[in-house]
N, C-alpha and C positions, 0 to 999 in steps of 0.2 A: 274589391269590396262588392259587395252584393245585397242587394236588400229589397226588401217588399213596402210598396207604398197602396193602401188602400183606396181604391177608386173614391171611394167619396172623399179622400183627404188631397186630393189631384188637384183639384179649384187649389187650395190653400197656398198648394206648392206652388202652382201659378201664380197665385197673386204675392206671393212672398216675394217672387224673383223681381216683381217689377218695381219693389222697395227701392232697388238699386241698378235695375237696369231697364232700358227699351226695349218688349216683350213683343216679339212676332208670334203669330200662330195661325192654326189655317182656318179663312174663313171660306164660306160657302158663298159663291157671287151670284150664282144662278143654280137652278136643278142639274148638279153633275159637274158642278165644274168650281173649282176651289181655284184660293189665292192665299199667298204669305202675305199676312198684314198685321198692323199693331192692334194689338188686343188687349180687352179688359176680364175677360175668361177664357179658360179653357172650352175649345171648342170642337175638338179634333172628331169629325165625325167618325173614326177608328173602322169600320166593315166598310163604310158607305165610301171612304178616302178612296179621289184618284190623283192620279200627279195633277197640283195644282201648274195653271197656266204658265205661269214663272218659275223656273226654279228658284231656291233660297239665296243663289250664288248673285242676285241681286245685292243683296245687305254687305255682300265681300267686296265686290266689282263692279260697282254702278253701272246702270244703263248710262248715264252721264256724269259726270263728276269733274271739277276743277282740277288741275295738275298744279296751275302757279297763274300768279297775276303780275303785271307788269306796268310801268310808265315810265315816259322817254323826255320828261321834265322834271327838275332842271336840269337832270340827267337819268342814264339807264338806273330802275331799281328794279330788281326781279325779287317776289318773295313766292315759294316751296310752298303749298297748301296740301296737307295732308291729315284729312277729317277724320274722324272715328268717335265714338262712343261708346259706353256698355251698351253689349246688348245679347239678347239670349232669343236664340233661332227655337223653337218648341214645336216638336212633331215631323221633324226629319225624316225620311225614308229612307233605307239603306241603300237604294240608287243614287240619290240625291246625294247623298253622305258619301261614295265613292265619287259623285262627283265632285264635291270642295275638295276631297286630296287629291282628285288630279288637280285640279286650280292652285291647291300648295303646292305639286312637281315645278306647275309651267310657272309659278311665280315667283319660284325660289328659285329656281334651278339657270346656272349660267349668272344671272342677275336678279337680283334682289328687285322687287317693285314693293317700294314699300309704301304707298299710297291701298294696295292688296292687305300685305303682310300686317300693319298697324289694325287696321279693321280684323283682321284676324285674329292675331292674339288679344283683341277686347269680345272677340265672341265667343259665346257659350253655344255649344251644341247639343240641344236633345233631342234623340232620335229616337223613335216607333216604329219598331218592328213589323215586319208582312209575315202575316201567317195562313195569308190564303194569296194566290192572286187578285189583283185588284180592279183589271180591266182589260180590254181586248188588245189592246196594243203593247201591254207593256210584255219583256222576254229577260226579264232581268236574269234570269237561270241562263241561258243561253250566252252570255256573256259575263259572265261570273261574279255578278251583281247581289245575287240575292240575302247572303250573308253577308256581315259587316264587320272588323274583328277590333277595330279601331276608327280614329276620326272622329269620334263623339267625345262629349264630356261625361254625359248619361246615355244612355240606351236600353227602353221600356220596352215590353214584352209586354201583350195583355195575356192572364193569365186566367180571367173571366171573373174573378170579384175585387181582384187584385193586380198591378203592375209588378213586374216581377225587373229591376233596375239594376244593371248590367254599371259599374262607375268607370269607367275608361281613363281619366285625369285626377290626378291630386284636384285639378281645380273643382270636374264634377263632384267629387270625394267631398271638396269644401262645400258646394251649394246645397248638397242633399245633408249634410250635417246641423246647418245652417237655417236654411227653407223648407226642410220638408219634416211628416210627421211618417214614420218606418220604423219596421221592425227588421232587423237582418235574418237575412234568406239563410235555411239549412242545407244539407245534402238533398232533404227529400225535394226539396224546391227547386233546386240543380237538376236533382234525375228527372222531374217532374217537363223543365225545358227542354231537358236534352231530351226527350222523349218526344215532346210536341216538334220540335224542329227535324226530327227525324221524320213523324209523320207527316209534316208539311211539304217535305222534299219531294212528293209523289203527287202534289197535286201544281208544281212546276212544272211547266212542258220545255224541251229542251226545243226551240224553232228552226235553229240553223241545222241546214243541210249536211254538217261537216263541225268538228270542232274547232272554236274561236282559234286557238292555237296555230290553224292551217291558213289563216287570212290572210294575213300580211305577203304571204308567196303567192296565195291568188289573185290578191289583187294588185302585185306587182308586173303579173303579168296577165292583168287585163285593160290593158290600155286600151285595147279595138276589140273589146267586148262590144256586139251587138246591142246590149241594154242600153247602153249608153246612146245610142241615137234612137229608141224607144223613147227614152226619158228626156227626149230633147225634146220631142216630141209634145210632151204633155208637160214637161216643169212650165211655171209662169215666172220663173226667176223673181217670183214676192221678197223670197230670203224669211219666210216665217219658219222656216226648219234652223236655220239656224239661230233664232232669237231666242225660241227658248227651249235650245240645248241649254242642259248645265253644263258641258264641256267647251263649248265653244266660247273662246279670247279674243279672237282677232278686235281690232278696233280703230278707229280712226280717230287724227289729232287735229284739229282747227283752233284755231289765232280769232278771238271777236274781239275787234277794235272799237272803243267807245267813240260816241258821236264828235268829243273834243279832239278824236285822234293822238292823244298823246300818253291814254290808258288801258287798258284791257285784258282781258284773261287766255290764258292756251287750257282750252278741254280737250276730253278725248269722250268718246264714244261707243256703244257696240256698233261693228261692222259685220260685215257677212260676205261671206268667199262666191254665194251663189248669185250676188247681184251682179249686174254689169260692169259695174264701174271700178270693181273689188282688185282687178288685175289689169288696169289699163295702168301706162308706166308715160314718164314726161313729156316722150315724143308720140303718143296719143296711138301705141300699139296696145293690144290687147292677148295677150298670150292664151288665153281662157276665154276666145270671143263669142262659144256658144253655151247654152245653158246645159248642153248635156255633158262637154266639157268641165264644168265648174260645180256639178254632180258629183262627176267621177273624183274630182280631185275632193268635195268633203265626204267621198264614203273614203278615199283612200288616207285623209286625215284618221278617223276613225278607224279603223283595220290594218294603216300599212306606216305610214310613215310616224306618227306618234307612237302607235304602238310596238315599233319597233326600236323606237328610241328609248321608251320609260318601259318596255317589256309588259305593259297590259294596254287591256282595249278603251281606248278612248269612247266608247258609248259604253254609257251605264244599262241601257236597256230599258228605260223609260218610259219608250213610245209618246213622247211630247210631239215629236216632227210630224209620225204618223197621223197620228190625230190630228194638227193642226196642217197637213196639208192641205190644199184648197183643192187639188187634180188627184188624191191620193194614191202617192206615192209613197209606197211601203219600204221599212228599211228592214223588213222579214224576207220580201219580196224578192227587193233586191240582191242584196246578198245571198241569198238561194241559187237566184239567176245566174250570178255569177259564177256559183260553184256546180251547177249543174251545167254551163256550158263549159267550162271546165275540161267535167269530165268526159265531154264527149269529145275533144279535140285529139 
């Protein structure tokens, strides 16, 4: 299904969803820099959008979240807490959007989390198209990000008087039937995209030195690539590249004991592979004990080892790490580095 929603009737649709669900959407926090937060309009700055601070993979997989609460009076009772509500994510990018289905692979895949999985199927996705680049960092074409062909419920197109709405689920099917005011889209409206997305292709610059597809063998065997003690060099081992990746899971789980000692909750957390503490093991060794070490192992998450497991590239192409590095450290840079020492060996 296909259909055209007229910019001024967008407010509408917004405010209809929030009838019945928790409505995110992107606000502006300062000059250039955007966040997913709850909203009372539509506000998607649309030309002006960069990847906001956080990815959306927030509202899936908490920065913090309870797993289960406990108490060991008058005996053990453990009780399962697994939160969710409606709610509808609005203004997705198609980076972004590749990143919740890798977050679907790693959360389905082997074992079900279903503290993930529940929040999941209570969210709606609407995603907004790139039809230009949107800032210096980001190389979503380079890692085959740019298009998007599923993972949405909806996915808008500006079309310049009009949204041109792509329905991806029975469910988005339901909500635009529902919430919004549209006409359905014809062929000329179809040629009219496929034509735009055509012409858009040419103002993507491809960045890596080599195609995505060649990674995983290069950086399998760049273990004693030279980069790597460069970038020990300069990392500060903050861990803000990995905070706000959208692809990045790892996490950590802590036991808080209330002050009576006999009640308390297990959370868990985002963690990060680039801090110190990420790989030290019981008897207080550290396998990963330098930070150019603990680099290499999340580019090779990225390019080699997940991507060799679910067959694509575990970076959407973002550029969030880029940007928010404090020493900047490029993951253009790098991975170039690496394939041009490479080729000189």
């Amino acid at each position: 299904m296909r259909v055209l929603i007229d910019k001024k009737d967008i407010g509408f649709f917004f405010e209809s969803l929030k009838e019945e669900n928790t409505v995110y959407g992107v606000k502006q926090k300062e000059p250039g820099f955007y966040v997913f937060d709850e909203a009372e309009t539509f506000s998607d700055p649309l030309d002006k959008y960069t990847p906001t601070l956080l990815p959306p993979k927030k509202y899936l997989f908490p920065q913090k979240e309870t797993l289960l609460k406990f108490s060991t009076t008058p005996s053990l009772k453990v009780k399962q807490l697994i939160e969710f509500k409606k709610q509808v994510i609005f203004g997705v990018r198609p980076c972004d959007i590749h990143g919740i289905k890798l977050l679907d692979k790693v959360f389905t895949t082997d074992h079900e989390d279903k503290n993930y999985t529940q929040k999941r199927a209570n969210t709606i996705i609407i995603g907004i198209d790139c039809m230009k680049p949107c800032y210096k960092y980001a190389y979503c074409e380079s890692v085959g990000c740019l298009d998007v062909e599923d993972g949405f419920d909806v996915l808008l197109t500006d079309m310049g008087d009009c949204f041109y709405a792509l329905i991806g689920t029975a469910q988005g099917e339901a909500i635009i039937r529902k919430n919004a005011r549209f006409i359905n889209a014809n062929k000329s409206d179809d040629e009219k995209i496929k034509c735009m997305k055509e012409e858009r292709r040419g103002l993507f610059e491809n960045k890596f030195a080599t195609d995505i597809s060649n990674l995983p063998l290069l950086f399998k065997n760049a273990d004693n690539d030279p980069v790597w003690d460069e970038l020990n060099d300069r990392c500060l081992g903050c861990g803000r590249c990995n905070i706000v990746c959208p692809t990045c899971y790892c996490f950590d789980v802590f036991d808080c004991v209330d002050l009576n000692m006999s009640s308390g909750e297990r959370c868990r957390q985002w963690d990060a592979c680039t801090l110190k503490d990420f790989a030290v093991v019981a008897t207080g060794e550290n396998f990963r004990s330098t930070r150019g070490q603990r680099l290499r192992h999340r580019f090779n998450r990225k390019f080699n080892y997940l991507m060799t497991k679910h067959n694509t590239s575990f970076c959407v192409g973002c550029g969030r790490c880029s940007r928010s590095c404090p020493v900047k450290i490029d993951v253009v840079e790098t991975v170039n580095a690496v394939v041009n020492n490479r080729k000189t060996k």
